[in-house]
VEXKEKE-103448 format. One line per field, with one value per atom (N, C-alpha, C, O): x, y, z; residue in three letters. Coordinates in steps of 0.001 Angstrom, whole numbers, plus 500000, padded with zeros to 6 digits. Layout:
BEGIN
X = [X,...] $
Y = [Y,...] $
Z = [Z,...] $
resn = [ALA,...] $
! end
This chain:
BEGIN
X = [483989,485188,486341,486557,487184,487936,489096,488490,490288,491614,491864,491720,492261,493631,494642,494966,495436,496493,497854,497727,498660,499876,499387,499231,499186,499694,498636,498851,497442,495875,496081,495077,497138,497205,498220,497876,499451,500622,500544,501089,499192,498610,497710,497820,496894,496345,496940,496952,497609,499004,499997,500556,500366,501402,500511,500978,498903,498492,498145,498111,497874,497891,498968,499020,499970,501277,501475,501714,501140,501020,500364,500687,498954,498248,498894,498542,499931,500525,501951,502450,502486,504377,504739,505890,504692,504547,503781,503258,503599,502405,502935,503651,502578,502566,502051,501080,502629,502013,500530,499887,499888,498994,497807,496643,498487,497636,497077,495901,498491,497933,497388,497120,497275,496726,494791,493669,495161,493426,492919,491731,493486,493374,492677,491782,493663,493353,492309,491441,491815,490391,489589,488503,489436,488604,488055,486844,488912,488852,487982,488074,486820,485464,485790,485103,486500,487329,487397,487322,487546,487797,486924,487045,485926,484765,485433,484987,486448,487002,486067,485693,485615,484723,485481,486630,485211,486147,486574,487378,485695,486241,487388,488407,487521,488413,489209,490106,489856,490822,491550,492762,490502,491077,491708,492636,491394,491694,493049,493843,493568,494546,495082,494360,496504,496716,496423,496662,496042,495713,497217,497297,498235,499500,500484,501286,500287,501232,500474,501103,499378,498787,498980,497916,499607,499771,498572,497804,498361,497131,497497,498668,496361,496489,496408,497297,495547,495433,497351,498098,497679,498989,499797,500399,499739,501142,501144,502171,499985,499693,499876,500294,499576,499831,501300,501798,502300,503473,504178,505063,503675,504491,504315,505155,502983,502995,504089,504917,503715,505059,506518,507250,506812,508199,508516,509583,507359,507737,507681,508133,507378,507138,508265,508724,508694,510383,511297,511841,511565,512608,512260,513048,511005,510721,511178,511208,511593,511934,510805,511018,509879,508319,508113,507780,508354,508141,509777,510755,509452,510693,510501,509855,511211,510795,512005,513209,510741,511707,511786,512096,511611,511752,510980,509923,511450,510369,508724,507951,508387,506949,506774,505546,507178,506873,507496,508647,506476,506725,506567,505846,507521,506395,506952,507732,506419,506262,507944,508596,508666,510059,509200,508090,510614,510536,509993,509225,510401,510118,508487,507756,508030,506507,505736,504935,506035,505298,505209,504085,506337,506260,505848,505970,505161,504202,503201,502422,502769,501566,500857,499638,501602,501753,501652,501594,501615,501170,499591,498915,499288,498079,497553,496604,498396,497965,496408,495690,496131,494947,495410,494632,496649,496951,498587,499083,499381,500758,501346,500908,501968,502526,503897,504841,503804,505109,506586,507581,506507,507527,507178,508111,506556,506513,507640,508253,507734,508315,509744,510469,510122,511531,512479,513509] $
Y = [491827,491938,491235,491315,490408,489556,490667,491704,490719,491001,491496,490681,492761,493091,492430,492059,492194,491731,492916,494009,492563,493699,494950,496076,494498,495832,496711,497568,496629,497806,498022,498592,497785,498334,499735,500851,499479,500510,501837,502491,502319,503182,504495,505625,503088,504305,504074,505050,502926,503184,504281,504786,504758,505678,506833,507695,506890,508155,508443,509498,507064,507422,508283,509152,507082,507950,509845,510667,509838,511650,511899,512939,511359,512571,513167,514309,512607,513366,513159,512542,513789,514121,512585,512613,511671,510597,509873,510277,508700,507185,505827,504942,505882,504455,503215,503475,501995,501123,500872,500332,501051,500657,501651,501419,502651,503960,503522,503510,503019,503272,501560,501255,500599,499445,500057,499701,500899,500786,502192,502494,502765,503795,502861,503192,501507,500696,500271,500185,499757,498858,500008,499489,500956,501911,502235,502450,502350,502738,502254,501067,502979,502380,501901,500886,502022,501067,500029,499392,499487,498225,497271,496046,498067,497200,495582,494459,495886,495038,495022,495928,493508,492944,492681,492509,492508,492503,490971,490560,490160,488521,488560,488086,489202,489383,489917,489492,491207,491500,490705,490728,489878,488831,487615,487101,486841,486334,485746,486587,484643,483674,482824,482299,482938,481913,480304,480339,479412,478145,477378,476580,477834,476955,477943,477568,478624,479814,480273,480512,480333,481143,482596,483145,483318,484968,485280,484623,486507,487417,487760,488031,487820,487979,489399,489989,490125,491815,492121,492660,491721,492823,492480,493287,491017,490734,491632,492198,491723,492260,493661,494170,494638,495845,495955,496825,494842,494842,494878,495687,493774,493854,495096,495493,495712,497035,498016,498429,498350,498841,498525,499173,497442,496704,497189,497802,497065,497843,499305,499667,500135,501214,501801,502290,501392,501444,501455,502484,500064,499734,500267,500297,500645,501991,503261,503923,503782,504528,505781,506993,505247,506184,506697,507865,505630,506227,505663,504940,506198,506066,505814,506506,504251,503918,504930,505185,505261,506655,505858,506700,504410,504420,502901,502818,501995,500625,501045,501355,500958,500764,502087,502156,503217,504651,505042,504802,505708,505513,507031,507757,507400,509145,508958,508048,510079,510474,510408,510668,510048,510488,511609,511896,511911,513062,512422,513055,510666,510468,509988,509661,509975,509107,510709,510761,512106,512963,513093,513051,513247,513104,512291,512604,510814,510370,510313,509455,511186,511398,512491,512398,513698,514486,514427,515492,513189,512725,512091,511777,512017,511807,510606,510773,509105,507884,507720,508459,506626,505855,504472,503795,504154,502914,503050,503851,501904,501853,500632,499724,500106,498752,498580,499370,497380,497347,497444,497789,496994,497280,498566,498701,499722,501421,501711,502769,500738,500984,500897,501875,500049,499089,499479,498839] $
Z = [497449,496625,497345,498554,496291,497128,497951,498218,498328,498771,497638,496726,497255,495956,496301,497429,494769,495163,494933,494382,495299,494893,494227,494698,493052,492229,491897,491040,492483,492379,493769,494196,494925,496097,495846,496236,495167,494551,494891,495780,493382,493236,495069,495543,495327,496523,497549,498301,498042,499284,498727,499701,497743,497377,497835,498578,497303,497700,499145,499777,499509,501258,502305,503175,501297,502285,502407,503292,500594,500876,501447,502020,501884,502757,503634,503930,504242,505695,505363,504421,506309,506370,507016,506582,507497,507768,508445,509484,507963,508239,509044,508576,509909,510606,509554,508843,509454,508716,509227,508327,510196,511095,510448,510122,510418,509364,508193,507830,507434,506101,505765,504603,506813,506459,507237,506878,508184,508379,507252,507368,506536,505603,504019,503240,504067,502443,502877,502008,504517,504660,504551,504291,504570,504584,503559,503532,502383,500871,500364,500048,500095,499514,498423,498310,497435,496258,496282,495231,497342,497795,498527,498535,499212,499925,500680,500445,501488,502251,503225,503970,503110,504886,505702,505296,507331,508126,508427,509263,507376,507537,506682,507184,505003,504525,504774,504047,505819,506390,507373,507589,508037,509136,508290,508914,506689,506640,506737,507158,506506,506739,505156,504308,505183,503809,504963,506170,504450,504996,505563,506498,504782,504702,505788,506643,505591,506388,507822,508852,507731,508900,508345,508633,507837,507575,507238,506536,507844,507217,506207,505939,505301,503391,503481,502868,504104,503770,504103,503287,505179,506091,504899,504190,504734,503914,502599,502224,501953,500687,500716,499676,502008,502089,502012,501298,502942,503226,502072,501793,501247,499679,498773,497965,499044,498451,498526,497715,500260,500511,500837,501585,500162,499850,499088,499059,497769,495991,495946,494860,496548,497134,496623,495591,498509,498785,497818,497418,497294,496310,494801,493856,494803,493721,493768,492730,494955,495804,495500,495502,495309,495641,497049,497247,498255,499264,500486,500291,501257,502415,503336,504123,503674,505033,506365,506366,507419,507777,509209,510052,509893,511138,511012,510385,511504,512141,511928,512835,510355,510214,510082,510111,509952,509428,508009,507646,507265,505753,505660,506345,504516,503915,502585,502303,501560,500400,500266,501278,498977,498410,497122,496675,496994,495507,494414,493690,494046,492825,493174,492239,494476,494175,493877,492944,494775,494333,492725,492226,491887,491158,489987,488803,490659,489604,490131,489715,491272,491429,490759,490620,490255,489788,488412,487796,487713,486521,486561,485581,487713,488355,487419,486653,487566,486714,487061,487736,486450,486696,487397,488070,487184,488121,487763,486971,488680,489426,488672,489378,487816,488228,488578,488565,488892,489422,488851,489488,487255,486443,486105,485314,486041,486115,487371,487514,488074,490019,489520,489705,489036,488840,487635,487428] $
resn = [UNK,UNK,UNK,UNK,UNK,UNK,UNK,UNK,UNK,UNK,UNK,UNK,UNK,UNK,UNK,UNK,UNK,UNK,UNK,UNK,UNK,UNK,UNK,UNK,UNK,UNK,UNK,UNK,UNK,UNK,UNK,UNK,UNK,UNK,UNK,UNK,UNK,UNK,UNK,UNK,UNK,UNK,UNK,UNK,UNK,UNK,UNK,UNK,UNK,UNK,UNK,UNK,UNK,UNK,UNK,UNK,UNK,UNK,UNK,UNK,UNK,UNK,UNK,UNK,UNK,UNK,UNK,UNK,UNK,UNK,UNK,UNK,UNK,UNK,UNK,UNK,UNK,UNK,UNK,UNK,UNK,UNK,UNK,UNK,UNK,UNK,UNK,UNK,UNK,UNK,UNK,UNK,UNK,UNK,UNK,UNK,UNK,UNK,UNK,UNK,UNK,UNK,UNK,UNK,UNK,UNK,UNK,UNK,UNK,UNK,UNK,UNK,UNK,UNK,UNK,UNK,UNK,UNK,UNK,UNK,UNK,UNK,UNK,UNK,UNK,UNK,UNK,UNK,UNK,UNK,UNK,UNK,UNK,UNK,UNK,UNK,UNK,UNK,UNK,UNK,UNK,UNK,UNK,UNK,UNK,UNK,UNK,UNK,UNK,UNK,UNK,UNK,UNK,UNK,UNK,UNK,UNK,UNK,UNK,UNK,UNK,UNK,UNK,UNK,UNK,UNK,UNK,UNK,UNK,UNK,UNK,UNK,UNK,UNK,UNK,UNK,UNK,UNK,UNK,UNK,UNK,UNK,UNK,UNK,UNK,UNK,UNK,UNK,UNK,UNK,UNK,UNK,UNK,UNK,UNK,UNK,UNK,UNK,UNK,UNK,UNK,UNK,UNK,UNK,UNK,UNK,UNK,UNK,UNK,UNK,UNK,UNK,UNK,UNK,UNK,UNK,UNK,UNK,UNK,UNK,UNK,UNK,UNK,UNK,UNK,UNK,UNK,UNK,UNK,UNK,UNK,UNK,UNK,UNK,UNK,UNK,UNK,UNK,UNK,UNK,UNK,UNK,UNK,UNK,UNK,UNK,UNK,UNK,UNK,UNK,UNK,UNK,UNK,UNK,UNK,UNK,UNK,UNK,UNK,UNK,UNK,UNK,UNK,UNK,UNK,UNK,UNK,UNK,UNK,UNK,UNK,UNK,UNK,UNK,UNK,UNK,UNK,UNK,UNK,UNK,UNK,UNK,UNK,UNK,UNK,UNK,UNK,UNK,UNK,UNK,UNK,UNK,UNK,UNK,UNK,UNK,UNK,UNK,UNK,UNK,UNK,UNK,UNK,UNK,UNK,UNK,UNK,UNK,UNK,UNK,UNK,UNK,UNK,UNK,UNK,UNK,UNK,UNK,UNK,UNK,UNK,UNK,UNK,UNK,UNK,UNK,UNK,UNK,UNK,UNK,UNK,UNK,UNK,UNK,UNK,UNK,UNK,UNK,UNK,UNK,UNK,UNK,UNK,UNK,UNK,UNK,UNK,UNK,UNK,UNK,UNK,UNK,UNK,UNK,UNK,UNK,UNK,UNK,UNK,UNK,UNK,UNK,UNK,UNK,UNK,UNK,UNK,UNK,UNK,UNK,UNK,UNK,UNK,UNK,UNK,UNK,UNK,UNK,UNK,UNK,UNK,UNK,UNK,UNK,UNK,UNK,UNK,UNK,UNK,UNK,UNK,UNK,UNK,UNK,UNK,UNK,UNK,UNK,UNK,UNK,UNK,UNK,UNK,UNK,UNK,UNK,UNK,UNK,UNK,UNK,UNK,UNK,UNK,UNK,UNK,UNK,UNK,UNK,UNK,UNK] $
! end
């Protein structure tokens, strides 16, 4: 399965972050490779955009939790530490089937 892109990450990075009172980004990026949902190989996590050099998984987690944020679903609480806000419990609590990003905005 290739890399998700943005917006099928939304959904289970929002639920990652609840598992705990707060998440290191480091957490919840080895938490999404984990996610049998996803069947990420470890060549596809290493990969590279060709033009940039950036890793495609970090950046893609990163933009997740960019939209997150400015959804104000979750809270960045410190350099790379994230937790749950009021409004993400609360659409978790509607318990979707998926996240997008204009639902965020």
């Amino acid at each position: 399965m290739p890399i998700p892109t943005i917006q099928p990450l939304l959904l289970p990075v929002l639920q990652i972050v609840a598992d705990k009172a707060e998440q290191s980004v480091e957490e919840i990026r080895k938490s999404v490779k984990d996610n049998p949902k996803f069947k990420l190989t470890p060549t596809e996590v290493k990969q590279t955009h060709p033009a940039s050099g950036i890793n495609v998984f970090v950046n893609r987690v990163a933009w997740a939790l960019a939209h997150l944020v400015m959804g104000r679903a979750i809270k960045l609480r410190g350099k790379g530490v994230y937790r749950i806000a009021k409004r993400g419990r609360a659409i978790l609590k509607q318990d979707p089937s998926e996240l997008t990003i204009k639902e965020l905005h």
